[in-house]
N, C-alpha and C positions, 0 to 999 in steps of 0.2 A: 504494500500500500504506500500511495504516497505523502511524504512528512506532510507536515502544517507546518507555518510558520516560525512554530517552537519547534522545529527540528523533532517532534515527537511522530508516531508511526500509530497505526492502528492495529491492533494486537487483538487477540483472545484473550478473553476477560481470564482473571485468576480469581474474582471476586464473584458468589452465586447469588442472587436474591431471591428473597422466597418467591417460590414459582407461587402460582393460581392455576385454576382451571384451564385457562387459555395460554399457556403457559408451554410453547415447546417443547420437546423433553432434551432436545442435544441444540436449543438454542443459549445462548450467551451473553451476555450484556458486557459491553466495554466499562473497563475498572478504570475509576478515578483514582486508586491506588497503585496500582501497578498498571502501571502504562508505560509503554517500550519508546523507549527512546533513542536518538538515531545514533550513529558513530561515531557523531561530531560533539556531540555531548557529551560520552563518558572520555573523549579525548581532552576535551576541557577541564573535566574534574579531574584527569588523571595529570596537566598541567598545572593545577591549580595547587594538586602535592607536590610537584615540582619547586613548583614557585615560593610558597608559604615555606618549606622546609628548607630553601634557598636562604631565607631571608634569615629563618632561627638559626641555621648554622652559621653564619659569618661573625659572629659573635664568640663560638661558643669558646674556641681556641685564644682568643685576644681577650676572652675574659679571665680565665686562668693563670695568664699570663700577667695581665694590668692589675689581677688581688696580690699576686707574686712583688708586681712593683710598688702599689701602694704601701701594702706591708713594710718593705726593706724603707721606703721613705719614713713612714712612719717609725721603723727602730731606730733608724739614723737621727731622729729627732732626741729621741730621747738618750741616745748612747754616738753621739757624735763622734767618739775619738776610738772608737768598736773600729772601723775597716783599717787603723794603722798598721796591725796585727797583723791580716792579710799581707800588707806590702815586706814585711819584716819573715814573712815564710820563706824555707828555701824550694826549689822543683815550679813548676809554672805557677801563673798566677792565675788568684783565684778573682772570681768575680765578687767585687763587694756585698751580691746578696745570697751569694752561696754559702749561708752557715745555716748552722743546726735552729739556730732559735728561728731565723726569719722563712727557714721550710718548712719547720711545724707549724708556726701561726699561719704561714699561708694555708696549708692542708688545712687544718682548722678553720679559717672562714668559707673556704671552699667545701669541705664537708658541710660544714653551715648553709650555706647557699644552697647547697644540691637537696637538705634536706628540708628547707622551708619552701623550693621550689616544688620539692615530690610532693607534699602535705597541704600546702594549696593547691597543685593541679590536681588532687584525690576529689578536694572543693570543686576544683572548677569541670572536673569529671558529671559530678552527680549535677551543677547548674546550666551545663552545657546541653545537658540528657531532656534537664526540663524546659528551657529553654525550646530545646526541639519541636518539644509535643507539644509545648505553649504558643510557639510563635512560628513557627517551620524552619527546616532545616539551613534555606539561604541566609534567614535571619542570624540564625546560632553562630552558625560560620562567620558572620560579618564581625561578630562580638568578637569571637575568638581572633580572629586577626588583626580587628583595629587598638583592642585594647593592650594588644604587646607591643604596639607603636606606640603608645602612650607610658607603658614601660620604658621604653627605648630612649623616649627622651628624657623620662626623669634619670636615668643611666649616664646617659652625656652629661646630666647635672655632674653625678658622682665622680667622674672620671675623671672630668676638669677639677674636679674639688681636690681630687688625692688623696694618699695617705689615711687615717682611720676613719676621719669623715666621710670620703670617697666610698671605703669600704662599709661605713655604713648606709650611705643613700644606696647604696646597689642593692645590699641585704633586703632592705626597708620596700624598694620598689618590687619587688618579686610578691608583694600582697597583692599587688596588679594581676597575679595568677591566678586569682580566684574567679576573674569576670571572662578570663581568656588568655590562653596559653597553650602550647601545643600537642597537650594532653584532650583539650578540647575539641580543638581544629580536626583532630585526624580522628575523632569520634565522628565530627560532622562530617567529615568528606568520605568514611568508611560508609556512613549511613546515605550520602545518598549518592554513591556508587552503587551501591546494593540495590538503590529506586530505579536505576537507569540502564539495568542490565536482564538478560533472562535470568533464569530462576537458577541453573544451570550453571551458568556463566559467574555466577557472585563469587565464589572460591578466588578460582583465577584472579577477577578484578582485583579483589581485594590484595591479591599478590603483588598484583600489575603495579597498584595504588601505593603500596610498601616501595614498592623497586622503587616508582621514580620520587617518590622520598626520598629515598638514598641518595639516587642521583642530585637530588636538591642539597641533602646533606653534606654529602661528598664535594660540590662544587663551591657550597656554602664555606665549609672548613679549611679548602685552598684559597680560595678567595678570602676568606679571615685572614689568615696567615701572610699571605701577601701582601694584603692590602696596610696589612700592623708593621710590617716590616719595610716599605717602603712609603706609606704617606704617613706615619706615625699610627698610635697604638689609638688614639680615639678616632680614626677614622672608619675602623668599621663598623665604631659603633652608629657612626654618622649617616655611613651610606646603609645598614640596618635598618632603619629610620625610615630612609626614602625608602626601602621595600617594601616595606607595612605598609605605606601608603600606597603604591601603584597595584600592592594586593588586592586594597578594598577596594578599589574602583576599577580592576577585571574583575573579580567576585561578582560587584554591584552592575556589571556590563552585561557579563560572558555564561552567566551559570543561571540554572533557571529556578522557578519558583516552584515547589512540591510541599504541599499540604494536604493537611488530614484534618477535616476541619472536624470530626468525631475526637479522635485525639486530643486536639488544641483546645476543643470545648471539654473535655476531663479533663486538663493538664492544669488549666486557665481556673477551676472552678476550687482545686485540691492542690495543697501541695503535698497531698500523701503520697503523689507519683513521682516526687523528687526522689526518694528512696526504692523505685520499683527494680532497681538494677541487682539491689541486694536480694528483695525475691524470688531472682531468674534462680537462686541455687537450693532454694528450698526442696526436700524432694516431691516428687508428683506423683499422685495414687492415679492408677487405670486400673479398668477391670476386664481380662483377658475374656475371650469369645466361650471356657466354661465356667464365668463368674468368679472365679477367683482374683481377688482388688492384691493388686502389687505395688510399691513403690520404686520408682522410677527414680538413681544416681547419679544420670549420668552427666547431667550439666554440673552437678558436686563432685563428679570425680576428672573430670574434664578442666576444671576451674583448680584444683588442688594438684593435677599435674602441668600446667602452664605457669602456675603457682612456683611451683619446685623448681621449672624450667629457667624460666625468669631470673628465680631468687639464685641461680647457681652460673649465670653468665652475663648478668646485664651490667656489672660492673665493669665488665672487660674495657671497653672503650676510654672511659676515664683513665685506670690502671695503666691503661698502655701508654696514656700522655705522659701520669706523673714518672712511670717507672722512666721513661726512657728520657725524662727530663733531668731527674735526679743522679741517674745512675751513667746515661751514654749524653748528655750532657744539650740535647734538644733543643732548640730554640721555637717561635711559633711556626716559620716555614714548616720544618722538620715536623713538628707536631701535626700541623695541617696538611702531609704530604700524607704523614703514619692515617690518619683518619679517615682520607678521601680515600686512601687506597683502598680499607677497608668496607667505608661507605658504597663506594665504588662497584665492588665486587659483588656486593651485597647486593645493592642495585640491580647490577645485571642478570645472577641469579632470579630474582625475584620478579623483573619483570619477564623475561623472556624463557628461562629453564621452569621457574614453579607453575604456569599456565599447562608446560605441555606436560608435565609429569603429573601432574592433577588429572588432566584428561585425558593421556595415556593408561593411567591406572587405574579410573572410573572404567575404560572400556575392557579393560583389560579383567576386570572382577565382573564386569555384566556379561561378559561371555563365560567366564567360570558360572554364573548364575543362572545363562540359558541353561547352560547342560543342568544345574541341578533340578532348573523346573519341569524335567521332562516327564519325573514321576509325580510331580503335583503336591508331592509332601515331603521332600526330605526334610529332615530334622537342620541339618547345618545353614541353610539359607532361613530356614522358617524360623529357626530362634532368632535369626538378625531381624528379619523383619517386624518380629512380633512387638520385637524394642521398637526398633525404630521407629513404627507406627503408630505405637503406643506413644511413645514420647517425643512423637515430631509436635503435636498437641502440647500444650501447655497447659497445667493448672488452671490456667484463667482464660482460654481458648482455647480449645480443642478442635484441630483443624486434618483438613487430609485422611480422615477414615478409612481406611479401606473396602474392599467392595463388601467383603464376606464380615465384616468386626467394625462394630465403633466404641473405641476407647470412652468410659463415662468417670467423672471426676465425684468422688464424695464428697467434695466441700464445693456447695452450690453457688455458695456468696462469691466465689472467686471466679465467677465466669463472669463474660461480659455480656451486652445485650445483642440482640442476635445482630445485628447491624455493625458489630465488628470485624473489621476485614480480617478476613482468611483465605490462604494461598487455593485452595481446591473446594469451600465448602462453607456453608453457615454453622451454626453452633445448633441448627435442629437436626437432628442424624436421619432423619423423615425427608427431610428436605434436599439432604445430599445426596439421596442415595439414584436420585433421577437425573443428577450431573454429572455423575461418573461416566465420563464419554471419553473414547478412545483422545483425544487430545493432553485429555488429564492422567493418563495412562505414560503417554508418552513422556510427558514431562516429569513425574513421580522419582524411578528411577534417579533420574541424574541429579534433580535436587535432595533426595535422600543417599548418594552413596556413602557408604562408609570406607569408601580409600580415604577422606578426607581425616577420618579420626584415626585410619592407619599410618597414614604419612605423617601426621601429629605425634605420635607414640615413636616411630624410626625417627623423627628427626630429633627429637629432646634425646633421643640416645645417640645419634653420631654429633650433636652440640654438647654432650658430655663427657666425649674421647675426644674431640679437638678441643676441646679447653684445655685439657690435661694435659694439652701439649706446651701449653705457656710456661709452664712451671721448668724449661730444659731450655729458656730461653739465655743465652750468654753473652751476644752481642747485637750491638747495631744492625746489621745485615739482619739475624735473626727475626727481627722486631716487625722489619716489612714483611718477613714470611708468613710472619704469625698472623697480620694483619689480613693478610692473603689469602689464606688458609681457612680462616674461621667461618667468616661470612658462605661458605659452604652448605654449612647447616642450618641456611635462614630458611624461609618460612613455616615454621612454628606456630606463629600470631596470626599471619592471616589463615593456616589450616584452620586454628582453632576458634577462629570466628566463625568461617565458612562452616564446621561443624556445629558451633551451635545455634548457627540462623537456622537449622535443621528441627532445633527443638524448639521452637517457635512462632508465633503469627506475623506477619506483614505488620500490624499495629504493636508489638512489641520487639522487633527487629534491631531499635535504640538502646531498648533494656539491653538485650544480649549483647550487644554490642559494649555495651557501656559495661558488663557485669566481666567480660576478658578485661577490657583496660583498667577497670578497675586492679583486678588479681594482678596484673603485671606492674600497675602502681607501687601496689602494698609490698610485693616481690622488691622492688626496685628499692624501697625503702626501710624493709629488713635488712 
């Protein structure tokens, strides 16, 4: 079909309404919810990671650097005739801020910073979420990238100040993480990637959507480095600045408007739905096709192994600046070359290898899956399914039934009114059972596989042999290897998204979303 004017496509509805009498039985109604959009669009949003992750890295390398420098200014204040000492050493000279007291205190505000940063974006995670449902998605996003330009500049206050002042308007402006920060952003742009793709297809995006982060990162972190070491070290806080700004206004140009106006009118009315992200891990009672009510783990065991994942290698990045700072003697080029490489690699994995191995390995298990359904009941396909089916539903919307079983929820109060969007079905099991039409057939499959929670399980296992590997690191040379190396066993984060939009509605798509970022928050900050 041909687009309109918003670049949108006309598509088969994913949304069912209560049929009537007169009522088709394999007819459809186009969804205001999931509405397909054209190529040009998810290129935009997947630009738009590019862009915004551009902007937060050019910082992130000259900031480490300039708390390093304020720091040493500020001991040198109070301990003036401290660097004579240095000159009076025999063997090379030492740099005036290379001593013990002026590296711990740096590590120190630095730890400081990273961790008042992780503990407002946890904030600005859960307001970014509601925000969404409140106001839409291009809204959230706008918050989230203009208000770190307003960071930005209370920074250049700091930086110009120096010394402990300096270091502390930096500290002091990272409250600015609570209205928007990049913890945010990439919730918003995860979320409506996921609105502008098939059903299918959201894995990969969200892979795609990680990669050219990277690349944004990666360009960001050389371009930091460079830009500190030859226009001086506040400049890239400067030209940071102008990024934020030319962000909101493609954002406010280039990307479109997606609302739920179901949603926005609950979001708007409660803010009980600020915390709905912690819900996604509650477990979920179904009751199997012989009446038997089970509880359903698996978004709590999924969330506890991302958890562990996270908490066992998200440090790496940092570590590799200071080790190679402290120990092979680093400057910021050096740091920003160690980063982007890594960024870099990461990158490219993720946009261009995690898409085809995603979808090489869905086809590759749905033809192991022909063969089993040829007797109509093997036990090995039929217990995957029975979860899956079971628990692609939510507690609070139960969606995608299957033909022969519909999953029913003991606790009534937790569903919503029938009028909330679900990917294959209304919430009356009466109702869906005259939509189940070979189209909804076809699509089932590929948005339920479970490669996606098998690739999630092999990759937290080969990112926990290549980390292993830093610890046999000896020299400089070694350090790009390491850098090289790692990013191998990226996507993780986008598998385990793509996984749990699986146990979910189209109107709770944000929560899940928001309930991984969350876990890899709280990871980050243990």
């Amino acid at each position: 079909m041909a687009p309109d004017e918003h670049g949108r496509k006309g598509s088969v509805a994913t949304i069912i309404e209560q049929p009537t009498e007169d009522t088709p039985l394999l007819e459809r109604k186009e969804s205001h919810i999931s509405v397909l959009w054209s190529n040009s669009v998810v290129y935009r949003v997947l630009l738009t990671g590019f862009l915004v992750s551009l902007s937060f890295g050019v910082t992130q390398v000259p900031l480490i650097y300039v708390f390093g420098v304020m720091t040493c200014d500020e001991y040198y204040k109070s301990h003036p005739d401290a660097g004579l000492s240095l000159l009076q050493e025999p063997g090379p000279r030492h740099h005036r801020c290379q001593i013990h007291a002026i590296e711990a205190s740096t590590a120190r505000s630095v730890a400081l910073l990273g961790t008042s940063t992780t503990l407002f974006g946890v904030i600005n995670l859960f307001f970014t979420g509601w925000t969404m449902k409140a106001f839409g998605v291009k809204k959230a996003l706008m918050l989230t990238v203009f208000f770190p330009a307003v960071r930005l500049a209370v920074q250049n206050i700091g930086v110009e100040a120096g010394a402990n002042l300096g270091i502390l308007i930096v500290q002091c402006s990272q409250m600015i993480t609570v209205v928007g920060g990049p913890v945010g952003y990439l919730l918003a742009l995860n979320s409506l990637a996921t609105e502008v793709v098939e059903p299918a297809e959201r894995t990969g995006t969200l892979g795609r959507l990680s990669g050219c982060a990277m690349f944004g990162t990666a360009v960001g972190y050389l371009a930091g480095g460079l830009i500190g070491d030859y226009l001086g070290i506040i400049w890239p806080f400067r030209v940071t600045l102008a990024l934020f700004i030319l962000c909101c206004i493609y954002i406010q140009l280039c990307l479109p408007e997606i609302h739920n106006k179901e949603v926005e009118a609950k979001a708007s009315r409660s803010l009980s739905s600020f915390f709905d992200p912690i819900k996604m891990f509650a477990p979920q009672k179904f009751i199997r096709p012989n009446g038997h009510v089970y509880n359903e783990y698996g978004v709590l065991f999924l969330g506890i192994g991302t958890f562990l994942g996270v908490l066992a290698t998200s440090y790496i990045p940092v570590l590799l600046q200071m080790y190679s700072t402290d120990v092979f003697g680093f400057g910021t080029s050096e740091n920003g070359f160690l980063i982007s490489i890594n960024s870099l690699v990461r990158g490219f994995f993720l946009t261009f290898a995690f898409p085809h191995i995603i979808s090489k390995g869905r086809k590759w298990l749905e033809k192991g899956a022909k063969h089993s359904e040829g007797s109509h009941g093997v036990q090995t396909k039929g217990s995957y399914d029975d979860d899956t089916e079971q628990a692609n539903p939510s507690p609070q919307a139960p969606t995608q039934p299957p033909q022969n079983r519909t999953p029913g929820s003991p606790a009534p109060d937790l569903l919503p009114t029938p009028s909330s969007p679900g990917p294959s079905s209304s919430t009356n099991p009466k109702s869906s059972r005259p939509a189940e039409t070979p189209p909804q057939e076809q699509e089932t499959p590929e948005e339920t596989s479970p490669f996606d929670l098998h690739f999630t399980q092999t990759s937290l296992l080969l990112d926990s042999v290549l980390t292993s590997l830093c610890t046999f690191t000896t020299s400089a040379s070694q350090m790009y290897l390491i850098a090289l190396i790692l990013p191998l066993a990226s996507g993780t984060g986008p598998a385990a998204k793509g996984t749990i939009l699986q146990f979910c509605t189209p109107s709770q798509r944000v929560d899940a979303l928001s309930a991984i970022s969350l876990v890899e928050l709280v990871a980050r900050l243990s």
